[in-house]
C-alpha positions in Angstrom: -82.1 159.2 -23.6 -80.3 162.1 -21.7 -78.5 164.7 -23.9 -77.0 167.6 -23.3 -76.9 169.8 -26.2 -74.8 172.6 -24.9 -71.8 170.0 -24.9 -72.4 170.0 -28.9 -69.7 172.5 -29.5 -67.1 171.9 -26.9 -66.8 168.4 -27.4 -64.5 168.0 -24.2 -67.0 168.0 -21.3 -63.8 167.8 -18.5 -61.7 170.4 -19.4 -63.4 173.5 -17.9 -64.2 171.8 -14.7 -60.6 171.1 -14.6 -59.5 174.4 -15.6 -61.5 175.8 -12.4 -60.5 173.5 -10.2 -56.6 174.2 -11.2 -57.3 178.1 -10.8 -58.9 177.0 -6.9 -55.9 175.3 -6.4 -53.2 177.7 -7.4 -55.4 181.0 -5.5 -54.6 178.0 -2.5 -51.3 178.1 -2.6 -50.7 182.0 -2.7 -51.7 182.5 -6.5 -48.6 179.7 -7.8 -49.1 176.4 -8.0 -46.9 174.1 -6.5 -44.3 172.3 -8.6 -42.8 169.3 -8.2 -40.0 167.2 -9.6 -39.7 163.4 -10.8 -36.3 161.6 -10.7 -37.2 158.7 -12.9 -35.5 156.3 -13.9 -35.8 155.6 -17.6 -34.1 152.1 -17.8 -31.3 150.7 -19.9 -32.4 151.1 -23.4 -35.4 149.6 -23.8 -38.9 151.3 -23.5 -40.4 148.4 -22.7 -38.4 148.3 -19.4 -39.8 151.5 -18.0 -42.2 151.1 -14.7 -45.9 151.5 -15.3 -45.2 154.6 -13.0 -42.9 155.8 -15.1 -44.4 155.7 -18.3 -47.3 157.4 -16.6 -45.5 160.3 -15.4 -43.7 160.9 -19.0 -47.6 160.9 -20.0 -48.2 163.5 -17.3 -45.2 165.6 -17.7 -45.5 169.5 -18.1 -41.7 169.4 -18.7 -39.4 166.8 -19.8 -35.7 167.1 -19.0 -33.9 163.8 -20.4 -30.2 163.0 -21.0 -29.0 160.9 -24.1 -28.8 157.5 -22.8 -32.7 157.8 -22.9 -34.7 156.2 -25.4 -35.5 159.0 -27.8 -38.8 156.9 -28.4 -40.2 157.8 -24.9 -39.9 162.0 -26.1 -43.2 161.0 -27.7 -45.1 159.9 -25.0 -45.4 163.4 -23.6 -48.2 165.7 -24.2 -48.2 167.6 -27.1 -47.6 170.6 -25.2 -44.5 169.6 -22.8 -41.8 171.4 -22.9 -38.8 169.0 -23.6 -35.1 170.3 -22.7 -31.8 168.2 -23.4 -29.1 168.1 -21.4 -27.2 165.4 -23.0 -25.1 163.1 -20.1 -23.2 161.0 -22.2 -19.0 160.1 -20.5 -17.4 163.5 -21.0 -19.9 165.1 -23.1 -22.4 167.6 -21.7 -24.9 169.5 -22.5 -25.3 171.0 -19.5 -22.6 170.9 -16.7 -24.4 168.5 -13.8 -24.4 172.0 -11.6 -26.5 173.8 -14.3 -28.8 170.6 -14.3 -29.3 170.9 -10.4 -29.7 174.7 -10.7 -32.5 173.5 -14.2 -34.7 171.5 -11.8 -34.9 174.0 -8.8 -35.9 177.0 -11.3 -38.7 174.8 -12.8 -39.6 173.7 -9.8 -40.3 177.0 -8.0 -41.9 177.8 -11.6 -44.5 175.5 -10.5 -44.1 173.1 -12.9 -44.4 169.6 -13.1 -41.1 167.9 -14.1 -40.0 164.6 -15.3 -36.1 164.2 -15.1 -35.5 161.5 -17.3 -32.7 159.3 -16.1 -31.1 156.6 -18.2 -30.8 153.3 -15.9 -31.9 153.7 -12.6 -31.2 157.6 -11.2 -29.2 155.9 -7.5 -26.8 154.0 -9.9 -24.3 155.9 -10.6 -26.5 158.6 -12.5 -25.8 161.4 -9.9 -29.7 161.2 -8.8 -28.9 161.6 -5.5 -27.5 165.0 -6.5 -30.3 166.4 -8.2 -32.6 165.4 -5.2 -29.7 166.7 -2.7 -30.2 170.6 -4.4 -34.1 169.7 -4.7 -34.2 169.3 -0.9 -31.9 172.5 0.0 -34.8 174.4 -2.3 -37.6 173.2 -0.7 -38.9 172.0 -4.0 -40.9 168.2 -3.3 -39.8 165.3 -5.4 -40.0 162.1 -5.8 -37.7 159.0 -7.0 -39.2 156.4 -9.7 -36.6 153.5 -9.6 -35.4 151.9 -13.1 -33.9 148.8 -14.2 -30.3 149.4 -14.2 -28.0 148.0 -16.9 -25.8 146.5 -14.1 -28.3 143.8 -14.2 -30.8 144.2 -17.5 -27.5 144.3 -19.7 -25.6 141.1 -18.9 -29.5 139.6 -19.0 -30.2 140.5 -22.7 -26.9 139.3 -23.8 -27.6 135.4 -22.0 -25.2 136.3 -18.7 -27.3 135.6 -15.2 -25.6 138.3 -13.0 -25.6 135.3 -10.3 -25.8 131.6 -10.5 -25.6 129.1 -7.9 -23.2 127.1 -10.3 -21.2 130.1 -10.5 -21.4 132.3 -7.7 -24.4 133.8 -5.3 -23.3 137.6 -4.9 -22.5 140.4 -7.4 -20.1 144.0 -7.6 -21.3 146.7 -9.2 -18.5 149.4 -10.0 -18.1 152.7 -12.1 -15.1 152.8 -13.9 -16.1 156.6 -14.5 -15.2 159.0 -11.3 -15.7 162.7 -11.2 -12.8 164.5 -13.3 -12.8 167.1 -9.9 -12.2 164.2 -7.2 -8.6 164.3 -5.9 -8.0 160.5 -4.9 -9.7 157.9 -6.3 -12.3 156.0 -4.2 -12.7 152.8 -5.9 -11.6 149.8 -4.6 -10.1 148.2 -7.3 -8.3 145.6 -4.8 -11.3 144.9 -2.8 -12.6 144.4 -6.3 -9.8 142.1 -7.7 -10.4 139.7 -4.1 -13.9 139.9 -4.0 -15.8 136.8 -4.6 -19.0 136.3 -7.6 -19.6 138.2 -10.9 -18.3 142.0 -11.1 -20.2 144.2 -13.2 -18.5 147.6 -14.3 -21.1 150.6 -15.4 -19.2 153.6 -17.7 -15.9 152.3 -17.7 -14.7 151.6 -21.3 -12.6 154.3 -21.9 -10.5 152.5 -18.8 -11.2 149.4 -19.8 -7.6 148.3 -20.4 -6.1 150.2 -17.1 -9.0 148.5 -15.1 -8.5 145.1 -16.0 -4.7 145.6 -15.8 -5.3 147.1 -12.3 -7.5 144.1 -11.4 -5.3 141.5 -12.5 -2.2 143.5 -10.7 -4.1 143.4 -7.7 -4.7 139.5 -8.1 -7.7 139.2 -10.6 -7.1 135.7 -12.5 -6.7 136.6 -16.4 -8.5 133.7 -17.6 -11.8 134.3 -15.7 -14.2 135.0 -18.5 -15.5 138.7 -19.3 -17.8 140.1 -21.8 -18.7 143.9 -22.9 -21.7 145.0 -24.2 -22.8 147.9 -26.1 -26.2 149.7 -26.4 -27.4 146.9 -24.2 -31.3 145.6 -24.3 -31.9 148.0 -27.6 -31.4 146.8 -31.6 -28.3 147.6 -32.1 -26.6 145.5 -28.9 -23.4 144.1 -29.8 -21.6 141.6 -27.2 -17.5 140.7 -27.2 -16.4 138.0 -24.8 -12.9 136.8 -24.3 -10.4 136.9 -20.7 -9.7 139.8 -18.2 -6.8 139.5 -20.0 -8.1 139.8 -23.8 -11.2 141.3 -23.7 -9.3 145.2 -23.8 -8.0 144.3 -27.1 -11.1 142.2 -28.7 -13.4 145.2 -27.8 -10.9 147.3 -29.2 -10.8 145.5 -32.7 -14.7 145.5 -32.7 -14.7 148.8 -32.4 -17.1 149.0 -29.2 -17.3 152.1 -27.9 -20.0 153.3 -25.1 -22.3 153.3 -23.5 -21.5 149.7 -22.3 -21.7 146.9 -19.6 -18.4 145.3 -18.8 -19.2 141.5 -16.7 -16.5 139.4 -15.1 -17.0 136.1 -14.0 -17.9 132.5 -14.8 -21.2 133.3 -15.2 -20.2 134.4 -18.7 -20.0 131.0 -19.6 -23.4 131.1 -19.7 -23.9 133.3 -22.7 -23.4 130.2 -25.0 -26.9 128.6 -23.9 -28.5 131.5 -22.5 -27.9 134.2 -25.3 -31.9 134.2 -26.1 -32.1 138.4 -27.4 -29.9 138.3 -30.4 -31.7 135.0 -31.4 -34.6 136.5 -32.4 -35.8 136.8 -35.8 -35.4 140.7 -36.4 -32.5 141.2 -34.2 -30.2 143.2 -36.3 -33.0 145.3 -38.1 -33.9 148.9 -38.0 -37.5 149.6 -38.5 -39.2 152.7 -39.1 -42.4 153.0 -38.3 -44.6 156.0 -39.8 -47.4 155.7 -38.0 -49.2 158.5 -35.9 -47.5 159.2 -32.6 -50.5 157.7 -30.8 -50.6 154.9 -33.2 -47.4 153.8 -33.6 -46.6 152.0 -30.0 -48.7 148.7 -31.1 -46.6 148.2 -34.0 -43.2 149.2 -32.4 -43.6 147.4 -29.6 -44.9 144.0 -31.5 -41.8 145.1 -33.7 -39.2 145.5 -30.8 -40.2 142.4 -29.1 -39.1 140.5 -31.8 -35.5 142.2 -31.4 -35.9 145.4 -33.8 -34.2 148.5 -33.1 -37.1 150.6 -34.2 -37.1 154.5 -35.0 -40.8 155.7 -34.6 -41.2 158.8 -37.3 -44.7 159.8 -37.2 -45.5 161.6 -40.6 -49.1 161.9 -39.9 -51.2 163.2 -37.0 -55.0 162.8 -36.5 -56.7 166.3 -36.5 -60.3 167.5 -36.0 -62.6 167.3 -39.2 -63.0 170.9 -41.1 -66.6 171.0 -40.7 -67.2 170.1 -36.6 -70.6 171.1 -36.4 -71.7 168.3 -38.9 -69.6 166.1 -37.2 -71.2 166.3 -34.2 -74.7 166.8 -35.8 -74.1 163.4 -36.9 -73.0 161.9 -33.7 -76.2 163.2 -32.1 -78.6 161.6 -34.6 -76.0 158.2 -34.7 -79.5 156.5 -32.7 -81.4 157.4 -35.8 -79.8 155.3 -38.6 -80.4 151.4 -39.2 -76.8 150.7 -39.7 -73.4 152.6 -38.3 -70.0 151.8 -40.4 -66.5 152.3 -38.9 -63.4 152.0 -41.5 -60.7 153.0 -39.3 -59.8 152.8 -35.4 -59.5 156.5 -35.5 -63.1 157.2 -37.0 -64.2 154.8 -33.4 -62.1 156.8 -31.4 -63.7 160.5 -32.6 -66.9 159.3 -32.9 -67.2 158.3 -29.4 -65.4 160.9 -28.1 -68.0 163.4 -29.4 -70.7 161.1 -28.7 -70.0 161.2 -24.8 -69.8 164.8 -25.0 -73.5 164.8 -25.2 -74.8 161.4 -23.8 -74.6 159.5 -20.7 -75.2 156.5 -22.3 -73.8 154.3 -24.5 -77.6 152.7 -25.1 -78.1 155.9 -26.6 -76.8 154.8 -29.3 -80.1 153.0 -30.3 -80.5 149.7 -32.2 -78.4 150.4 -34.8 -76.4 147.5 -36.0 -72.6 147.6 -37.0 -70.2 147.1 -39.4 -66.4 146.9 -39.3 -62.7 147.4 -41.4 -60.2 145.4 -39.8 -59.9 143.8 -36.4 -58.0 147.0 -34.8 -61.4 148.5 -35.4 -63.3 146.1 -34.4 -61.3 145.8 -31.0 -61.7 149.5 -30.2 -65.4 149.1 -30.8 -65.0 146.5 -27.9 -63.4 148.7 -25.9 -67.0 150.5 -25.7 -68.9 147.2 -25.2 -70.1 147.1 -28.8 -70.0 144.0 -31.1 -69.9 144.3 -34.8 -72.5 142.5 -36.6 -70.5 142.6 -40.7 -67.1 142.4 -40.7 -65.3 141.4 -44.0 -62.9 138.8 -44.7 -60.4 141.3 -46.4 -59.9 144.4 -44.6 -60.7 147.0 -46.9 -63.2 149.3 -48.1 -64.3 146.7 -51.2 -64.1 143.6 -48.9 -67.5 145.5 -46.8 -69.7 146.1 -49.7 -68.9 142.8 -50.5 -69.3 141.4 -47.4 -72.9 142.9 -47.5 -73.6 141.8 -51.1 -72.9 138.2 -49.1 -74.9 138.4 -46.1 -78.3 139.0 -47.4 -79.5 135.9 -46.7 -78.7 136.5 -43.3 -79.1 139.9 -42.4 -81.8 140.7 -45.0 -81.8 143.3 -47.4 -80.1 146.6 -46.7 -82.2 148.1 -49.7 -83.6 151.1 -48.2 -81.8 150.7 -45.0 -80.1 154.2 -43.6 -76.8 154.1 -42.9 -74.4 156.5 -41.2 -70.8 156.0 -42.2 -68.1 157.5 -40.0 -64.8 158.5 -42.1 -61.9 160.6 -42.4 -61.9 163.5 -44.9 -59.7 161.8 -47.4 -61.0 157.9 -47.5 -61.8 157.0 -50.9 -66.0 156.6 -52.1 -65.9 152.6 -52.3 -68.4 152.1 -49.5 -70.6 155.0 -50.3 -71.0 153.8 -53.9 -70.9 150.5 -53.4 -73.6 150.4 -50.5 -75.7 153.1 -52.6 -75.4 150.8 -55.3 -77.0 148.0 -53.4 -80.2 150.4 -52.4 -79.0 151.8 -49.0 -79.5 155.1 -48.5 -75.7 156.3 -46.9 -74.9 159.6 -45.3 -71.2 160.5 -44.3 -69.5 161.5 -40.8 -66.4 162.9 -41.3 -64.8 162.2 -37.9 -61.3 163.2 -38.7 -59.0 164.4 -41.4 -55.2 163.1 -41.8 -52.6 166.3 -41.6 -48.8 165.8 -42.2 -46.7 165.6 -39.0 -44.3 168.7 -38.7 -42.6 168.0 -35.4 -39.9 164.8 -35.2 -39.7 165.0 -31.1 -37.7 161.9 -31.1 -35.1 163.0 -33.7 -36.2 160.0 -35.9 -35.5 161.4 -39.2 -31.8 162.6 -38.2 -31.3 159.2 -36.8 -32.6 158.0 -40.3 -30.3 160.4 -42.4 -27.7 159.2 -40.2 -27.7 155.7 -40.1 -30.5 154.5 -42.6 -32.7 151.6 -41.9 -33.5 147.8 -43.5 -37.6 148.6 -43.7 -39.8 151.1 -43.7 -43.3 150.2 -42.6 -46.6 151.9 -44.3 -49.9 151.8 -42.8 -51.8 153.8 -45.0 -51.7 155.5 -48.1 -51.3 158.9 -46.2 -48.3 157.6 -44.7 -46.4 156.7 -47.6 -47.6 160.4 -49.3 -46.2 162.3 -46.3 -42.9 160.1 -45.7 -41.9 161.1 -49.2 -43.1 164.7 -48.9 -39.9 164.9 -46.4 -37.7 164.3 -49.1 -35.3 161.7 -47.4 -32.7 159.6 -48.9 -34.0 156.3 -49.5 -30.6 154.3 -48.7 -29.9 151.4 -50.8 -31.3 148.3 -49.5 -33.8 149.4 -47.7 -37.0 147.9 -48.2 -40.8 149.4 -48.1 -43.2 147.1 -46.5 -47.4 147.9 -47.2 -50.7 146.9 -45.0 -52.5 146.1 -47.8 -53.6 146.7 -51.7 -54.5 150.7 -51.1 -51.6 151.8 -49.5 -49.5 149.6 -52.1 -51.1 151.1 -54.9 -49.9 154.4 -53.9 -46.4 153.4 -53.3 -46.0 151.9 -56.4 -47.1 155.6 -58.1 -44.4 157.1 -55.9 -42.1 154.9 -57.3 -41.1 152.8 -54.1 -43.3 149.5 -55.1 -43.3 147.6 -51.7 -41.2 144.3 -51.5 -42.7 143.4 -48.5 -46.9 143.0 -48.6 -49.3 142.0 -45.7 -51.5 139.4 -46.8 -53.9 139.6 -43.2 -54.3 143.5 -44.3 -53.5 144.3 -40.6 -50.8 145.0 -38.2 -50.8 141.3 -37.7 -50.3 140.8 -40.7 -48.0 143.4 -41.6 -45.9 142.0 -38.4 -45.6 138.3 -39.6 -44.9 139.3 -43.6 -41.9 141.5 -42.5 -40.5 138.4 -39.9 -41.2 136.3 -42.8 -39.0 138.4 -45.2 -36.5 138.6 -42.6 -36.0 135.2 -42.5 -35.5 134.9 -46.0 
């Protein structure tokens, strides 16, 4: 067994290797350490279009400068500590002139920072990247461009139009119908556009939406080729008018579409009819929030987005260190000792482990003790560290375990005198200390974690809320639903509260919000198919 029981305290055995290694490096360069900016491009909408590079960078990021066509959920993949700074590119509306922006990047550059510039789209498609990077190079500051999936292409795809077809056409236009408000003469080709042959795609252009299509048609455009716009493509909330060159000015204009939008001409519209396969799905149309922690609440969102959602993530919780952290980690280091180790949450896996490796090698230190499990997410983060779980109960709470073990005797034996260590948060309820206690273990506690009330709303989820309200609200745990209402929102009528399980309902239904929407699989599964299932209805 090797242990190391200086690490007892510090429980995070990297960071002052890394501390001295980032001091060696910075004496290196001249005592400041060399900075360097990221043009990335954040994709249309979204998250789940992001590269794997990107969403690694946003991980990495030591400053975050985004515009609004971002998705705000990507604000909370950052570290805790990044520094996030709007500067709001939406048509005519700036934060920040693009000047100031250029001037932004080259002062936090030198400042030897490492910056993400969070591009909506792709940043060489029409999103002035090559800008930023031109007064990045006259600086001397390095960068680097991450493509994106532009919404020339991803746009028309989520609302069933192929961009090509070889029914239709083998080559695509991409246009802006947005120029800078400084240039002189106009440099787009709106009769080269008009002749030329396949699908033509137009990128910030509804506010000229009528005068471009009139132009086009002027120049020779045939008004009956179809044309479609679409609005806050690939997200939620996309909404999709076709008609004509001709009509489709004054059908967007009576839906009310506004931008950001993709405009596509061509006969590859006709398409849309068969192909429209994203505003088929069963929660298209809804807006979900989800409560979860920060960490915590991708599973859910994504599973939830997938299935068309336009979800607002507004973490009310966060996962903070236990009060008393040297029992903690006095327990972790005598884990090998007990007969039996319980987990009840994935969070209680995650601490434990993360202490544990503070002061073993080896995760056969760990001994012979056997294990038992709440819920698959716990018992798939358990995995994750090569273990199995030897009780796992067919309802997924802290009841369903003691009786899971009142079950099992025949098979595992008698737990009557058996030591068992069980790994908690502060504020989980006594069910499987009393009940195992009651069936003769002997049952010491690890309090892993405690649950704190999230103060920050990086993503600007509850505005968004306030704003615009939301069909469901998704609860996880008991601690979520406490702290949701702590915040004193408007509950907006209609909306409907959807619970994991019996717990967490419980306590909505003494905060007056009875759920209308239960999980009967008492997991996010679960909690996934009863809210599709009440959708449907």
């Amino acid at each position: 067994m090797f242990c190391d029981n200086s690490a007892i305290n510090e429980m995070n055995p990297g960071m002052a290797g890394f501390l001295v290694a980032k001091k060696r490096m910075v004496e290196l360069n001249g005592g400041m350490q060399q900075g360097i900016v990221y043009l990335l491009g954040a994709g249309p909408g979204d998250p789940g279009l992001i590269t794997v590079r990107g969403r690694e960078l946003v991980g990495m990021a030591e400053v975050l400068v985004y515009d609004a066509l971002s998705s705000a959920e990507m604000l909370n993949w950052a570290p805790a500590a990044c520094e996030r700074i709007f500067v709001g590119k939406r048509a005519s509306r700036h934060a920040l002139p693009q000047e100031e922006i250029n001037a932004l990047l080259v002062r936090l550059g030198r400042a030897g920072k490492k910056v993400v510039r969070l591009k909506g789209g792709d940043p060489y498609v029409f999103g002035r990247g090559g800008e930023e990077a031109d007064a990045l190079h006259e600086a001397g500051i390095p960068f680097e461009v991450v493509p994106g999936v532009t919404s020339a292409i991803a746009g028309p795809a989520y609302a069933g139009i192929p961009v090509t077809h070889r029914g239709y056409c083998t080559q695509f236009t991409v246009f802006t119908g947005h120029e800078g408000e400084n240039k002189k003469a106009s440099s787009l080709d709106l009769r080269g556009i008009a002749e030329a042959q396949g699908t033509k795609v137009m990128l910030m252009g509804m506010r000229k939406l009528a005068d471009v299509c009139e132009a086009l048609i002027g120049y020779g455009q045939e008004p009956s080729v179809p044309a479609a716009a679409v609005q806050w493509a690939t997200t939620g909330i996309q909404r999709t008018v076709t008609g004509t060159v001709k009509t489709l000015p004054a059908r967007v204009q009576k839906a009310g579409l506004g931008a950001p939008a993709v405009v596509v001409i061509g006969d590859v519209v006709k398409e849309r009819e068969s192909l429209n396969w994203f505003e088929k799905l069963p929660l298209f149309g809804k807006r979900i929030v989800v409560t979860r922690t920060r960490a915590q609440a991708g599973e859910l969102s994504a599973r939830l987005r997938r299935l068309g959602a336009e979800v607002l993530e507004m973490p009310v919780i966060r996962i903070a260190p236990p009060s008393n952290r040297r029992e903690f980690a006095e327990s972790v280091v005598h884990a090998h000792t007990y007969d039996w180790l319980v987990f009840s949450s994935p969070n209680g896996v995650e601490r434990f482990f993360q202490a544990f490796f503070a002061v073993y090698r080896d995760i056969r230190s760990i001994g012979g003790a056997r294990i038992a499990a709440i819920g698959p997410g716990t018992e798939a983060k358990l995995r994750e560290y090569g273990l199995a779980v030897d009780v796992m109960p067919k309802k997924f709470v802290a009841e369903g375990l003691v009786k899971a073990f009142r079950d099992a005797r025949e098979e595992i034996g008698t737990i009557e005198h058996s030591t068992f260590l069980w790994v908690r948060g502060e504020e989980a309820r006594r069910v499987i200390y009393d009940g195992l206690n009651a069936l003769g273990a002997i049952v010491d506690e690890c309090i892993a974690y405690k649950t704190e009330a999230e103060t920050e709303d990086v993503a600007g989820a509850q505005a968004a809320f306030r704003e615009r309200g939301a069909d469901i609200v998704t609860f996880t745990s008991s601690s979520t639903a406490e702290n949701f209402f702590k915040l004193g929102l408007p509950w907006p009528e209609g909306c409907r509260a959807a619970s994991i399980g019996p717990v967490t309902t419980a306590t909505l239904k003494e905060l007056g919000h009875a759920p209308s929407i239960t999980a009967k699989t008492h997991d996010i599964n679960g909690l996934v198919e009863a809210i599709v299932k009440a959708a449907g209805k």
